[in-house]
MARVEX-208809 format. One line per 2 residues: their letters; for each residue y, x, z of N, C-alpha, C. Coordinates in steps of 0.05 Angstrom, whole numbers. Atoms other than C-alpha are relative to their C-alpha. Last residue first. Example, Ala and Ser with C-alpha at 12.3 -4.5 7.8 and 13.67 -1.06 7.14 Angstrom:
SA	-24/-16/-1/-21/273/143/22/-15/14  -24/18/0/-90/246/156/24/18/0
This chain:
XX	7/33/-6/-224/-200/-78/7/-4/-31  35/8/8/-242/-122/-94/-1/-31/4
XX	10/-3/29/-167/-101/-104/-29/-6/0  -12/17/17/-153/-130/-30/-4/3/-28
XX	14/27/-1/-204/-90/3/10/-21/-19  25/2/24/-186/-26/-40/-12/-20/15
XX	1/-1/29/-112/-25/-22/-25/-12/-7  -15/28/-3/-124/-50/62/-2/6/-40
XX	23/24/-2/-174/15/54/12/-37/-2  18/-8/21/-115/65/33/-29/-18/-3
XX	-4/9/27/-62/35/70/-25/-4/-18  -15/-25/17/-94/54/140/-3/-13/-31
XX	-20/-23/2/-106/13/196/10/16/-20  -8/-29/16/-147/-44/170/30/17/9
XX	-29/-20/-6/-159/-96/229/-6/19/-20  3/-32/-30/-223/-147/209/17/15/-10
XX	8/3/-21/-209/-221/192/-7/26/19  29/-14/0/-167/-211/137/-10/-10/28
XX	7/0/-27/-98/-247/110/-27/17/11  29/-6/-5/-67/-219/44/-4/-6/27
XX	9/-9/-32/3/-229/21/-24/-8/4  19/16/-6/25/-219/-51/-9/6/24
XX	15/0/-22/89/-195/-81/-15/-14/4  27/27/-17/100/-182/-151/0/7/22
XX	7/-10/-27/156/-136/-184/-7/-28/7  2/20/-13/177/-134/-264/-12/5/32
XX	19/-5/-23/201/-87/-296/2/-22/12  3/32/-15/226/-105/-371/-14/12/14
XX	-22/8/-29/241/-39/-405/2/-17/17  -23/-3/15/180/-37/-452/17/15/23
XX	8/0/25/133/-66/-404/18/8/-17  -23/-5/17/137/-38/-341/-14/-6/-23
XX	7/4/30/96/-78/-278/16/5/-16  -19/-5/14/99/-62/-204/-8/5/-31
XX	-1/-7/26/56/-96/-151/19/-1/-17  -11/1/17/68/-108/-81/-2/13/-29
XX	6/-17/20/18/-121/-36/19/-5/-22  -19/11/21/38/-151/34/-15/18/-23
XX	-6/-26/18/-19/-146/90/15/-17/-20  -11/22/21/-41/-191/155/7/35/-19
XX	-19/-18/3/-99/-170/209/20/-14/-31  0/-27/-11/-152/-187/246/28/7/-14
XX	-23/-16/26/-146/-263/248/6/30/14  17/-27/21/-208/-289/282/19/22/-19
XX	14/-19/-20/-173/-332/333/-14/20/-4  12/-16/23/-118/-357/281/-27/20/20
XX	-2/21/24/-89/-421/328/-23/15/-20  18/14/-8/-86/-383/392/-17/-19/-18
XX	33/-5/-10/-67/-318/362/-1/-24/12  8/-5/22/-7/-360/323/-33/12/7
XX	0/-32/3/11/-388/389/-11/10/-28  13/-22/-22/-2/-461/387/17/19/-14
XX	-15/-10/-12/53/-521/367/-15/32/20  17/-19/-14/27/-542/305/17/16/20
């Protein structure tokens, strides 16, 4: 695939990382997960509660 990423993703509003942090005991553990969307979230706090509702 040699397009442009916007030529390729023409609906792609927006990308997000979500890292989750887990203590059990003493054992922490750390998740990352990346999220694509089709419409632009500016602000943390709505990118949080789209991705916790998929």
């Amino acid at each position: 695939m040699n397009k442009p990423i916007r030529a390729a993703w023409k609906k792609l509003g927006g990308t997000g990382m979500i890292a989750s942090r887990r203590q059990i005991g003493k054992v922490v553990s750390i998740d990352h997960r990346y999220a694509i969307g089709s419409c632009s979230v500016r602000m943390v706090a709505l990118f949080a509660k789209a991705s916790g509702s998929h």
